[in-house]
C-alpha positions in Angstrom: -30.3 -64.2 -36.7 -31.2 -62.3 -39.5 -28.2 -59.8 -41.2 -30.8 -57.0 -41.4 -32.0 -57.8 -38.0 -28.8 -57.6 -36.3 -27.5 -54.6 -38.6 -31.2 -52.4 -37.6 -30.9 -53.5 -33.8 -27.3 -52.5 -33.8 -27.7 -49.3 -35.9 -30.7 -48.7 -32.8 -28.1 -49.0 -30.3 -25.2 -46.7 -32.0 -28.4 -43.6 -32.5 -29.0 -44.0 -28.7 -25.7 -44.3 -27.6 -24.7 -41.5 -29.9 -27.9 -39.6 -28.3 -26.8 -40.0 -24.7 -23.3 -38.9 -25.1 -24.6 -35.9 -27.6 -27.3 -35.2 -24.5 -24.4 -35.4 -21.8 -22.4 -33.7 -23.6 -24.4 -30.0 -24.2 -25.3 -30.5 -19.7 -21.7 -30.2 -19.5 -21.5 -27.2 -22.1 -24.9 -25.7 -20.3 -23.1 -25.9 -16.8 -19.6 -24.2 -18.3 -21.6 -21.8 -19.6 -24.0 -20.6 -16.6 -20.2 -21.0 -14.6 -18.7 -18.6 -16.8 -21.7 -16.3 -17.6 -21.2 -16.0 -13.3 -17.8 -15.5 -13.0 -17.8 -12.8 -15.8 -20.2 -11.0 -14.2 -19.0 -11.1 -10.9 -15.0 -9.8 -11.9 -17.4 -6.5 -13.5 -19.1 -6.2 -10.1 -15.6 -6.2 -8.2 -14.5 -4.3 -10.8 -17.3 -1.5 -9.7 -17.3 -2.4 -6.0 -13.6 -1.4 -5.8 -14.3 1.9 -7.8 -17.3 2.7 -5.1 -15.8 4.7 -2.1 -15.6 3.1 1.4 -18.4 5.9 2.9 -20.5 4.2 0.2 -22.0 2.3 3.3 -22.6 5.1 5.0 -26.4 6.1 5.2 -26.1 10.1 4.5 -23.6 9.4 1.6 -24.6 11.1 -1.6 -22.5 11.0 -4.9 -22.6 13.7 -5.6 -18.7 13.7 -7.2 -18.7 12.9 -10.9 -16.8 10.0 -10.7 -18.7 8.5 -7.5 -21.7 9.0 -9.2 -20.2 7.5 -12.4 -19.6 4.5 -10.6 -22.8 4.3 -9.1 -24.4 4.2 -12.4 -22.5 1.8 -13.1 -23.1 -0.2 -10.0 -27.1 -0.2 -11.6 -26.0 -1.0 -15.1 -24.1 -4.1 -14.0 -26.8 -5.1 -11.8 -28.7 -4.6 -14.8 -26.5 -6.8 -17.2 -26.7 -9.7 -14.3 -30.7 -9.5 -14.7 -30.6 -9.5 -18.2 -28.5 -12.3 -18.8 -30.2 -14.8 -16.4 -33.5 -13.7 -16.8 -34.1 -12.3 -20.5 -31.1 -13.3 -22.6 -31.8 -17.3 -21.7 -34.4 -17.7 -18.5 -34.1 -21.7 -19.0 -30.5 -22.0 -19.0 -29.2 -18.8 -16.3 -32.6 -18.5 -14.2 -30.9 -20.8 -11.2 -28.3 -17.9 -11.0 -30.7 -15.3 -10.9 -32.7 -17.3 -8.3 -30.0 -18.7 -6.4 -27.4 -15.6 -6.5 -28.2 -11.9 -8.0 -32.0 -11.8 -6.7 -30.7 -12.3 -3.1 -27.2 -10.2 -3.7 -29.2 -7.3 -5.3 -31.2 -7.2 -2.3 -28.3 -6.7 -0.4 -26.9 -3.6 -2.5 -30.3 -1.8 -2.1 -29.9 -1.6 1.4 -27.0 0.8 0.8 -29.3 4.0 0.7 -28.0 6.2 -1.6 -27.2 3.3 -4.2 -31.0 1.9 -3.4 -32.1 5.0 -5.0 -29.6 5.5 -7.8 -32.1 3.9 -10.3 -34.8 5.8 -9.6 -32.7 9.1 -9.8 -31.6 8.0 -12.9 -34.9 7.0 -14.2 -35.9 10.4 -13.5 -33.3 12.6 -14.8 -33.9 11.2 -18.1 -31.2 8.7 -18.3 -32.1 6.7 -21.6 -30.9 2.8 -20.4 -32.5 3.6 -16.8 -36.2 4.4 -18.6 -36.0 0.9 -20.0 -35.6 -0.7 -17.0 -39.4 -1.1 -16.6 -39.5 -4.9 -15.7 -36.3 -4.9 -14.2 -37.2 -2.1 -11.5 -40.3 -3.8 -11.4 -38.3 -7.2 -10.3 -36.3 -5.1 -7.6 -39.3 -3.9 -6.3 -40.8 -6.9 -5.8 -37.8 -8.1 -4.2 -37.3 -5.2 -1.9 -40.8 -5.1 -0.9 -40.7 -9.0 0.2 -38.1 -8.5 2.4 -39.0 -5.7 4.5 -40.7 -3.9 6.6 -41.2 -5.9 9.9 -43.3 -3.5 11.0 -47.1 -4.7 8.4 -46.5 -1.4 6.3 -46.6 -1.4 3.2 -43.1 -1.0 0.9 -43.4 0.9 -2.2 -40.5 -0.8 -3.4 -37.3 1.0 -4.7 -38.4 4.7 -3.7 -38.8 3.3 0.0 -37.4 4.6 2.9 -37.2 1.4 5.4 -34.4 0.0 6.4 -33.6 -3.5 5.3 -34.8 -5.8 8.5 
């Protein structure tokens, strides 16, 4: 066999082998990186959920304390982060955690009335962050509106008034 022969076919299988393990290599840093993108942002929402009141749950509970009404703002602005992240920051990379997690679990938090309409209080007292949520109130609309009513109206989304089915 020829030297140069041998010496190209080899160099061929050194580049693909160093390919492979190069490609392996950044899935694994993707997957540590969507794992801890998930478990940072769910240590800030225990963080708010412990700060939230237990008549939070209640359907006739307003915040209308400073500090509840802190942390529901909060609440909105960490929801916030988790959309931005997985669906702004990097789609490709964090989308299967918006998809498979926070769409579903954000759901879930807007059928706590008062904190359902946090945003949209926000929004309209002139909150600066809240008037930039544009696409992301426009995600939890669609959302909300999906999942309810059962009864062929129609939802407006995060101003409604139906329960979550």
């Amino acid at each position: 066999m020829d030297p140069e022969a041998w010496i190209a076919g080899a160099s061929f299988v050194v580049s693909v082998c160093a390919f492979a393990i190069s490609w392996r290599t950044e899935l694994r840093a993707q997957t540590a990186a969507r794992t801890q993108m998930f478990l940072d942002l769910r240590k800030r929402f225990q963080d708010v959920l412990e700060k939230l009141p237990p008549r939070y749950r209640e359907p006739d509970w307003l915040a209308t304390d400073p500090k509840e009404r802190a942390v529901a703002i909060r609440y909105w602005h960490n929801a916030f982060d988790e959309w931005y992240v997985t669906r702004r920051l990097n789609d490709r990379l964090m989308r299967p955690l918006w998809d498979g997690f926070y769409s579903t679990a954000l759901v879930a938090g807007r059928g706590h009335t008062r904190l359902r309409k946090t945003p949209g209080e926000m929004a309209g007292k002139g909150i600066p962050l809240a008037e930039l949520w544009v696409d992301f109130r426009r995600d939890l609309d669609g959302l909300w509106s999906r999942r309810h009513p059962q009864d062929g109206s129609r939802c407006t989304g995060i101003a409604c008034d139906h329960p979550l089915a």
